[in-house]
N, C-alpha and C positions, 0 to 999 in steps of 0.2 A: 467453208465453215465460217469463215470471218464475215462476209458479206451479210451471209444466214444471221449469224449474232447481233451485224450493225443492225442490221433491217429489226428482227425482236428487239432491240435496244432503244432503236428510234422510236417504236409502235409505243413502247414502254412512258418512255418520257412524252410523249404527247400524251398519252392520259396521264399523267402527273401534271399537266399544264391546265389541265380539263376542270374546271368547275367539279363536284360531286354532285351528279343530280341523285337524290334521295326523293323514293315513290311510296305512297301513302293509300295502303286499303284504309276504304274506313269504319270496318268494324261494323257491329249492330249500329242500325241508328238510332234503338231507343236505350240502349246504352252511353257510355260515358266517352265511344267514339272520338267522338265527329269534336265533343268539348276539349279533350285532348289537342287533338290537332289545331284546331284553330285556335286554342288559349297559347299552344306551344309557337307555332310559326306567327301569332302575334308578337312575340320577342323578335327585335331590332336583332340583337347580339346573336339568337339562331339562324337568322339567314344569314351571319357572313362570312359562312366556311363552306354552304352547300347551297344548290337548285331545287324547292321541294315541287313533289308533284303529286297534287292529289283526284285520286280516281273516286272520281263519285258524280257529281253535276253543278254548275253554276249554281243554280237554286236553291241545291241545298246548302251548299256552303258559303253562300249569300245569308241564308237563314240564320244557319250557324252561328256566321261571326256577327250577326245582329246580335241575336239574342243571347250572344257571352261579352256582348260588347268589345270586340274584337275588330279594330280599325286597319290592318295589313292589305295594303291593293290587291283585287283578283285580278287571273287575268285568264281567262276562258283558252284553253288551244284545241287546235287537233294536231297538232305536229310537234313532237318533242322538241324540235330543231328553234322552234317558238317560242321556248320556256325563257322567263325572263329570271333576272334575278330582283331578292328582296321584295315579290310578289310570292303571292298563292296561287301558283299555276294548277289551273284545273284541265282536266281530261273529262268530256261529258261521256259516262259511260249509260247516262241516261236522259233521257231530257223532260218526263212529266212533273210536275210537282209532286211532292209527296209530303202527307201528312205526320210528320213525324210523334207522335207518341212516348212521349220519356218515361223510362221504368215499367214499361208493359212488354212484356215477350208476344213476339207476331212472327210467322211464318214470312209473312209479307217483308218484315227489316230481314230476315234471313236471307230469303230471296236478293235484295238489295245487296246485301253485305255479300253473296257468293259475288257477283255483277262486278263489284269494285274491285274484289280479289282476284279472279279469274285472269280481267283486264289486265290488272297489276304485275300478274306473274308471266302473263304473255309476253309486254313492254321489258321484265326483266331477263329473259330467254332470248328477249333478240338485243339484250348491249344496248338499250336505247333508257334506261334505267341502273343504277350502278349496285343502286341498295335497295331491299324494301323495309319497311315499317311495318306490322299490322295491328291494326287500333281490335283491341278484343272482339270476339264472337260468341254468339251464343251457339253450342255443340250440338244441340236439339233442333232449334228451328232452324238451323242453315243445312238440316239436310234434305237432299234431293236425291232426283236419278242422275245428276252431273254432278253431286258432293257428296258422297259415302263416305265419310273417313271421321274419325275422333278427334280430329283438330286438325291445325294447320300444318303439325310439320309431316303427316302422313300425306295430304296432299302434295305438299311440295317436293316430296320425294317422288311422288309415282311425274309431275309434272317437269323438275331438271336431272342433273344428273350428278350420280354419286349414291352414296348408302348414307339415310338420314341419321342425325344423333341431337335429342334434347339435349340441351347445354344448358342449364343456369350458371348464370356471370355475375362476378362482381367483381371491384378490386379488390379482395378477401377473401373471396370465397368463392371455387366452380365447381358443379357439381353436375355430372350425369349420370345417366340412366341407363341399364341396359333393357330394360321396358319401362312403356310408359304409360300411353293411354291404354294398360291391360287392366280387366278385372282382377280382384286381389287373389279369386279363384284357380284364375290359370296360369298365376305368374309362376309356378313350380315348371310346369309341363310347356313356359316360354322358354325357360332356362337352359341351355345347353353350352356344350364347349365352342359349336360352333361362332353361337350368336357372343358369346364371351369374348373369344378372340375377334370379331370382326367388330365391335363392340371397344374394344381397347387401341385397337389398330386405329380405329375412328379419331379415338380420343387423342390419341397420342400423336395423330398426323395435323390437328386441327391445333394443337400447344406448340408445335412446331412452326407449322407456316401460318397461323391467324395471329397467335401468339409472342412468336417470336423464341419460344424456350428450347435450348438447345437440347437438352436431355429428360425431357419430363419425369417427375415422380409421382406416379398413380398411386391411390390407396383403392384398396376395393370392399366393399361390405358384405357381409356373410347374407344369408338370403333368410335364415331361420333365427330366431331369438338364441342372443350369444352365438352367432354363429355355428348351431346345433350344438353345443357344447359334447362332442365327441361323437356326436349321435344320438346321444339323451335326446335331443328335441329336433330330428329330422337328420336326415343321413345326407340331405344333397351338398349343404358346404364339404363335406368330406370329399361323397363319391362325385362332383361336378367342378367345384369351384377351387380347390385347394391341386387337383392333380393339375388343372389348365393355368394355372397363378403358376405352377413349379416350370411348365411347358414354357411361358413369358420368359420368367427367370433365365431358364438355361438357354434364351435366345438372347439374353441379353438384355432385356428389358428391366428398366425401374421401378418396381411395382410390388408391392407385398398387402397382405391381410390372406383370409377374409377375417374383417372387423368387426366384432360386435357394434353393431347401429347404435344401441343405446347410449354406447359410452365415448363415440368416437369424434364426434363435433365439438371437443375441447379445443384450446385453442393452441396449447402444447401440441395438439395432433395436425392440427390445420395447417402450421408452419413446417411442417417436415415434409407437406405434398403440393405439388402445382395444380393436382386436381383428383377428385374422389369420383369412384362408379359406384353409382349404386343400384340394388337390384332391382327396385319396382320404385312408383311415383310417390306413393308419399313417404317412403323411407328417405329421399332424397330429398323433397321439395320441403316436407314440413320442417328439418332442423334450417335448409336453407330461406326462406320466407322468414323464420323466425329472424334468424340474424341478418338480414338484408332488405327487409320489405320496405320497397319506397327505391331500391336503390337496385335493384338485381336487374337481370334482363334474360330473357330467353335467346337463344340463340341455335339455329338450325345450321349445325355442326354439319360437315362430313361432306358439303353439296357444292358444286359448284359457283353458285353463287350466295347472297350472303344478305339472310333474313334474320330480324331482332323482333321481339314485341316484348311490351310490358310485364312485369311479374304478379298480375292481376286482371280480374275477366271486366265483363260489363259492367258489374256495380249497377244495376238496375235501382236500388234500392235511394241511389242519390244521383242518379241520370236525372240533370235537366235540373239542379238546384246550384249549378253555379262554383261546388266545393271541391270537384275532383282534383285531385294532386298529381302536377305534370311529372314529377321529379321521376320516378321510374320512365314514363315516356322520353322523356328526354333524354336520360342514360340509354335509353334505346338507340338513339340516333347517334351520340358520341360514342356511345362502343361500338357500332355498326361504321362509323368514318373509322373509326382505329381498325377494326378487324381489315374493313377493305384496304388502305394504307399501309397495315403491315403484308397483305397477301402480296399484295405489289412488289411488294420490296422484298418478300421472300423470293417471287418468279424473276425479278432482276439478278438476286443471288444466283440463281440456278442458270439464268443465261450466263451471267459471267464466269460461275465454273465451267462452263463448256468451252467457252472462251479460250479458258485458261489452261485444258486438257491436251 
């Protein structure tokens, strides 16, 4: 048993000696991408905590930091082992030119943007990547017969392993989801105690080891306006949500509502939970975007490895004029070094209980 712990021990602290390499889809490219990335890894002060690696092509990301005016040495590889640091290490996951188009949706940047991602998630499944990033996508033209899914964290579920969970992040404020990319029609008949419970369990294992919170306090929101107010306005908070919260309860768990949505993003109410579920996407995202835009981050909860993007999509509308704002991208990357850093430190924990049994 001791030998078993040295050996996990050793493994441990050699990746703590290890650089962070952080791997970069990039996103549509007639979106606000590709300006992200190279405006962000143009900062001295972001390369000197991590290795970035971005999956796209010399060319383009030649192009790129031209025309952002973005001076950071590239450095072309094919072998992670190659990555330098304080460069733009690129991976060509293509090698034609391509005419990039800013602010116009095309099938075509779709296409591209699966190519960068696909790549990216592969490099993250074999440990040859620590973190991903992913620079927005458009939902429409990125699908294919090899990308069927409502966004990125459906793919990444079906692609590593674990049960996925939207997270919005900030230092204020988290906030998930027990559906997400559902229409607002079927969010009733998504709803059950199963997905509830597996759903909470998610959240609460992800405040623990990403987080660091020993005992989480969950709030959870009613699914119907006022939380069906008795039934007056929908029976499910009663007959769904109130019996599986009591089920939590008498296991032990930290967790009370269901909360009227309307009234419950006070800031008295925000300070009594480490983090709120909530039932569908914009019950959750709209009070959060409000109070965090610019500063939140996505975060795919639940998986074995450990993906961030921004709290914002393409922005077609100002692709390619130079104004986009890294400050969410950026918390991407810092909250994505913190989550990996702390899961370390939670898996050390857990060797040295064994240790210590």
């Amino acid at each position: 048993m001791y030998n078993q712990n040295y050996k996990h021990y050793s493994s441990f602290l050699m990746q703590e000696r290890k650089k962070i390499k952080v791997g970069f889809s990039i996103g549509d490219l007639n979106g606000i991408g590709g300006e992200l990335i190279v405006k962000t890894l143009c900062k001295k002060i972001m390369l000197e905590s991590f290795i970035p690696v971005v999956y796209a092509s010399s060319k383009t990301i030649s192009f790129l930091s031209e025309y952002f005016d973005c001076s950071t040495m590239l450095n072309s590889i094919t072998d992670l082992n190659d990555a330098s640091e304080h460069k733009i290490n690129i991976i060509d996951v293509w090698s034609e030119e391509i005419n990039i188009q800013f602010g116009i949706k095309s099938e075509r940047a779709g296409y591209y943007s699966f190519l960068s991602l696909r790549a990216a998630v592969e490099d993250l499944k074999q440990d040859l990547i620590d973190i991903l990033i992913t620079a927005p996508i458009d939902k429409l033209n990125i699908q294919s017969e090899k990308f069927n899914f409502p966004g990125h964290t459906n793919y990444l579920e079906e692609k590593l392993k674990g049960d996925s969970l939207m997270f919005m992040i900030s230092d204020d404020l988290k906030v998930a989801l027990l559906t997400d990319h559902v229409p607002v029609n079927e969010v009733i008949n998504s709803i059950n105690p199963s997905l509830i419970l597996n759903k909470f369990r998610t959240l609460e294992k992800t405040l623990i080891m990403d987080f660091g919170i020993t005992t989480p306090r969950i709030a959870i929101l009613g699914i119907n306006p006022h939380a069906g107010d008795g039934g007056v306005i929908g029976a499910e908070d009663d007959l769904i949500l109130k019996p599986t919260i009591k089920k939590l309860k008498e296991q032990g768990k930290k967790v009370l509502g269901p909360y009227s949505a309307d009234s419950f993003f006070l800031n008295r109410n925000l300070k009594r939970f480490d983090a709120v579920l909530a039932s569908y996407h914009d019950q959750g995202l709209i009070p959060f975007k409000t109070l965090t835009f610019g500063k939140g981050v996505n975060f795919t909860a639940g998986l074995n490895k450990i993906r961030t993007s921004p709290d914002h999509g393409t922005a077609y509308e100002i692709a390619g004029k130079g104004i986009a704002n890294t400050d969410s991208f950026e918390e991407c990357i810092f909250k994505g070094i913190e989550i990996f850093k702390q899961r370390k430190r939670y898996q050390k924990q857990k060797i040295d209980n064994k240790g210590n049994l």
